[in-house]
N, C-alpha and C positions, 0 to 999 in steps of 0.2 A: 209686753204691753204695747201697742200700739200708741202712735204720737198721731195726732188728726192735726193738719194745717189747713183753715180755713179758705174760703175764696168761691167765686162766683163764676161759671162756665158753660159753654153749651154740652158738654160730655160729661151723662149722668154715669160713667163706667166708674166701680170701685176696682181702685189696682193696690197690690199689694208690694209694697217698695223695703226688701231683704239688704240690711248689708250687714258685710264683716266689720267686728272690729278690729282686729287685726289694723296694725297702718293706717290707723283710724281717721287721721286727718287730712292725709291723704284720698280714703277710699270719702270720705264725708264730700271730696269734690263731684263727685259723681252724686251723690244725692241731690246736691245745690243746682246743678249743671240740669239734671231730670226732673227736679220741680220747676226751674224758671222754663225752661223749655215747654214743660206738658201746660205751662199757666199760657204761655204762645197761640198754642195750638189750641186753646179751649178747654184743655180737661183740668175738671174743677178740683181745686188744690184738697177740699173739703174729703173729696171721695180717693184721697191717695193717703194708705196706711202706712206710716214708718217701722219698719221692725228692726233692731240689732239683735246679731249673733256673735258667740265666739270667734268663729273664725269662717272661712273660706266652706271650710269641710261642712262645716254645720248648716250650710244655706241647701243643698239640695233636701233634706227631710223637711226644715220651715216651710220650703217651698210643695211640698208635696201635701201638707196641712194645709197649707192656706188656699191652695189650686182644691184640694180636694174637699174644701170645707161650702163649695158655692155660694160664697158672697163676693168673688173677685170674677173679675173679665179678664185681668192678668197679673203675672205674679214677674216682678224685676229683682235681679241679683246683681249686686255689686261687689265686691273685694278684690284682693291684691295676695296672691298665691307667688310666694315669693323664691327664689333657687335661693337657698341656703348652702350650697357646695356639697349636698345630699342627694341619693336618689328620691326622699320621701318629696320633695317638689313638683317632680312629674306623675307620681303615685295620685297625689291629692291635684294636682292639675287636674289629670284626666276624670278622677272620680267626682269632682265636681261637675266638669262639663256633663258628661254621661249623665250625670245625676238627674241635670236641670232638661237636656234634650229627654230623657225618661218620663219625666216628670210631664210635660206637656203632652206628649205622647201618649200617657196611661190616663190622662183626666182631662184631653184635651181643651185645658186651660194651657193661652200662649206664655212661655219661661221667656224673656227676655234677658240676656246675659249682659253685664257689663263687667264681666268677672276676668282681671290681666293676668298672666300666667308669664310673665316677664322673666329670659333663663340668665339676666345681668343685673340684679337692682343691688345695688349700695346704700348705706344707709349714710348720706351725703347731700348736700344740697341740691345738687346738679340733679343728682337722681332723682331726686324727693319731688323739685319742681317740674320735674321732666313728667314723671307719671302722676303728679296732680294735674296737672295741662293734659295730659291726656284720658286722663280720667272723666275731666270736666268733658270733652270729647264724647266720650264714651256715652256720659249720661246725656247728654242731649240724642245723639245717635238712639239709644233706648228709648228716648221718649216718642222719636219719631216714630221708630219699629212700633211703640207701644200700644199707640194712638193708631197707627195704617193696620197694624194687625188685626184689633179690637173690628175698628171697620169694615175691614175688607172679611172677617167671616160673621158680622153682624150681616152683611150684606146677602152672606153666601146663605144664612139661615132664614133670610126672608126671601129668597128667591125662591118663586111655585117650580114645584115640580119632579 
């Protein structure tokens, strides 16, 4: 079920905002980080849909419904694909990324990634606050991608010719 957060903007674009739960409070910086940001830039809080998924793995098929459903301009992923001291780490690393570059690809609705794939995370403060900070990074960096992308092929679709 989607979360709606209200607000007022010049950018009527609906975007659809994926993340893991996984690391949950952790990856939640990245959502904090992508709404103050896109509220920055104009795009109105109103028309950005919150979704949670199990994990990391599970954001490229959300993301391939919600691209392919045409009521989004874009579809944003966030999670935290963590190295457990296992090969299945870089297994579901990669199948995510691939998942989400797919995904825009086949429904050319833009994926924007904020998904870390970190091959040292502990579960410790240090670490914890390291990739929340960077996380929060992350979702700002997303919003800008989110917002320039949206535009710059709105652009490309009203240009004659």
């Amino acid at each position: 079920m989607a979360e709606r957060h209200g607000g007022v903007g010049v950018h009527r674009y609906r975007v659809a905002f994926i993340r893991a739960s996984w690391h949950e409070e952790t990856v939640e910086c990245a959502r904090r980080a992508f709404d103050e940001e896109s509220s920055l830039l104009g795009l109105d809080g109103g028309w950005i849909d919150h979704y949670r998924v199990p994990g990391a793995f599970e954001i490229p098929l959300h993301a391939q419904h919600l691209a392919g459903s045409g009521r989004y301009a874009a579809v944003v992923a966030a999670g935290l694909v963590v190295d457990g001291g296992v090969y299945r780490h870089e297994f579901v690393a990669r199948a995510v990324v691939d998942g989400l570059m797919r995904v825009q690809l086949d429904t050319g609705v833009p994926v924007i990634s904020a998904v870390l794939t970190p091959h040292h995370f502990h579960e410790h403060e240090t670490h914890i606050a390291f990739f929340a900070d960077h996380l929060s990074v992350k979702g700002r960096e997303a919003a800008r991608a989110c917002v320039q992308t949206i535009e710059s092929l709105d652009a490309i679709a009203r240009t004659p010719g």
